[in-house]
C-alpha positions in Angstrom: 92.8 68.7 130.2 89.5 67.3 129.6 88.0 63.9 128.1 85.6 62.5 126.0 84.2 59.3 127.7 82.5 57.4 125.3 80.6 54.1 127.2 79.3 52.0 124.5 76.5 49.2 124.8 78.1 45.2 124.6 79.2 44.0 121.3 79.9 47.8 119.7 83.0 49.3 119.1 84.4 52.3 117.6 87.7 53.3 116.3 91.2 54.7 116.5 92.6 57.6 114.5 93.8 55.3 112.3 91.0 52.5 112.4 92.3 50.3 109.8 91.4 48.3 106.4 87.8 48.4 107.9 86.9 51.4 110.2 85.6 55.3 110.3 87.7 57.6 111.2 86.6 60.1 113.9 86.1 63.6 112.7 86.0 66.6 115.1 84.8 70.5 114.5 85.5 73.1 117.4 83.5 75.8 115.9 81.5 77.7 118.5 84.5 77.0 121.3 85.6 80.4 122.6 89.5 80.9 123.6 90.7 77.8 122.1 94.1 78.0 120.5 94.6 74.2 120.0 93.5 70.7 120.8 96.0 68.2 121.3 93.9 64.1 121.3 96.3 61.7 123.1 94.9 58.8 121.7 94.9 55.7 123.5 96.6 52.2 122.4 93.9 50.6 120.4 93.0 46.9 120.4 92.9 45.1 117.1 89.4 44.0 116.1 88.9 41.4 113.5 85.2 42.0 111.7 84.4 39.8 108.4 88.3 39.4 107.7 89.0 43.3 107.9 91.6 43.9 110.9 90.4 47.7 112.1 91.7 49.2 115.0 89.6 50.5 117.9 87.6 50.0 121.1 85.3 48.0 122.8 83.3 48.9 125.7 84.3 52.5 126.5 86.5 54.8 125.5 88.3 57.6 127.4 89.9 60.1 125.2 92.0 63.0 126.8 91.7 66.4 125.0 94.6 68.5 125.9 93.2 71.9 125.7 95.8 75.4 124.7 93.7 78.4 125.0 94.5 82.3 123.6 94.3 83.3 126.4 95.8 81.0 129.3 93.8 84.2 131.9 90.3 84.3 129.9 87.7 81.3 130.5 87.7 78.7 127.8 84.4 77.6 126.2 84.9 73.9 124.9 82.2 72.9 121.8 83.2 70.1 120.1 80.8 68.5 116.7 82.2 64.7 116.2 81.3 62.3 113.6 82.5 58.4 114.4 82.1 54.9 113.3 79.6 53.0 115.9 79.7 49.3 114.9 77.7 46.1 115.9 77.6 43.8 113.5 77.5 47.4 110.6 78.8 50.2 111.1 77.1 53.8 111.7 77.9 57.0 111.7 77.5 58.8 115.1 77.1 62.5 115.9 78.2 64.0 119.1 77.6 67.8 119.8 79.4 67.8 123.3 80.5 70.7 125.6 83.4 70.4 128.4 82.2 71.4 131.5 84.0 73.6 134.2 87.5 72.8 135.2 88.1 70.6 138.1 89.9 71.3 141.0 91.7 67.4 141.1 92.7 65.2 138.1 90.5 62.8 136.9 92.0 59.1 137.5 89.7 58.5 133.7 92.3 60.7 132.3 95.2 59.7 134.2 94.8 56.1 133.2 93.3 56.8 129.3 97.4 59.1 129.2 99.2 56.2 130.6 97.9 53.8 128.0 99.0 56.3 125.2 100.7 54.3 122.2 104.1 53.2 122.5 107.1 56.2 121.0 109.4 55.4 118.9 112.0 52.6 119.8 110.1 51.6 122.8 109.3 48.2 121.6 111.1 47.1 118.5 113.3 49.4 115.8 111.1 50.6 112.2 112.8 51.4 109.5 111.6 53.4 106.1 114.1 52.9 102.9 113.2 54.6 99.6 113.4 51.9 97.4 113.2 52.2 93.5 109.2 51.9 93.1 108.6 53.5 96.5 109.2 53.5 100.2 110.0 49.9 101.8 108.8 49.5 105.6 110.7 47.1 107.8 109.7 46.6 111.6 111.3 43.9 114.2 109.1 44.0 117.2 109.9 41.8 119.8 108.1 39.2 121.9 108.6 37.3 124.7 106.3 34.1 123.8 104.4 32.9 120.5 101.2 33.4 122.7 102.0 37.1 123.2 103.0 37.6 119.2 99.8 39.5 118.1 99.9 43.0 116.1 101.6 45.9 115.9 100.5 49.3 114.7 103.1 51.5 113.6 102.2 54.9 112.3 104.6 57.2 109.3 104.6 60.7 110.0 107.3 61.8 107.4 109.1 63.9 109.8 112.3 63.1 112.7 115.6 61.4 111.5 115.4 57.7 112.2 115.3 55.8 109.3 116.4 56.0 106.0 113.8 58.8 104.8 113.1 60.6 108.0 110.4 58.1 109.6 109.1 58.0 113.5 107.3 55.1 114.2 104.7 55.1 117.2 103.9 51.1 117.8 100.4 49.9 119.7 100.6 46.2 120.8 97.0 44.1 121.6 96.0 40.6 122.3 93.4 41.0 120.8 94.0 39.3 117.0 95.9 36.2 116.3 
């Protein structure tokens, strides 16, 4: 396991995998890595950013992004490269470049990490029932998410991935709550 730690300067933000009507989303190459077999991103929740009436969704300040690294070989060293291209907005947005390498393995786990995995987005069912039903002209999406107060009511993010069995064409649902937005 390893991280990306993003600190940005006061007033810029970037985004989420999904970032929204408004956002860029990231991009990332690991050509050049050596023993890498896979890359799992464990994306933390996002907050929802209002920005000339687009709702995006992303962060502010820093970001902390856990790269869950498989290699080939779990015995052979692993060399990490990674190539990103993000959004990096102010008031406009601009595209960023990061050529980053991991360094060496720690011996103890990072409390970065630790906190960026326990903020992961919500699974399926933990905070309200989706629903996808194949209607004539398409899909139709229904969601109930529950609140305990008008002043906690907000957003929710719910992502389609097509596959699973829990609605009426196969849907999973993976929900992100933020104060952020009205």
């Amino acid at each position: 396991m390893t991280a990306l730690d993003l600190e940005l300067q006061p007033g810029w933000k970037t985004y989420w995998r999904n970032p929204g009507d408004g956002g860029i989303p990231a991009d990332f190459d690991w050509e050049g890595s050596e023993n890498l077999e896979a890359v799992q991103i464990h994306w933390p929740m996002p907050e929802v950013i209002d920005s000339g009436g687009l709702r995006s969704l992303g962060y502010h300040e820093r970001l902390v992004l856990p790269l869950e690294i498989t290699p080939h070989d779990p015995d052979a060293p692993i060399a990490v490269n990674l190539r990103m291209d993000l959004g990096l907005c102010e008031t406009i947005c601009v595209p960023g470049h990061l050529v980053l390498s991991a360094p060496p393995i720690g011996q103890e786990p990072d409390p970065l990490i630790e906190a960026a995995l326990a903020a992961a987005p919500l699974p399926e069912g933990a905070i309200g029932e989706c629903r996808v039903d194949e209607i004539r002209d398409g899909l139709r999406l229904s969601a109930q998410v529950p609140v305990a107060s008008e002043q906690e009511a907000s957003a929710a993010a719910l992502e389609f991935d097509g596959g699973g069995d829990s609605g009426g064409s196969g849907s999973r649902s993976r929900s992100s709550r933020s104060r952020e937005a009205a």
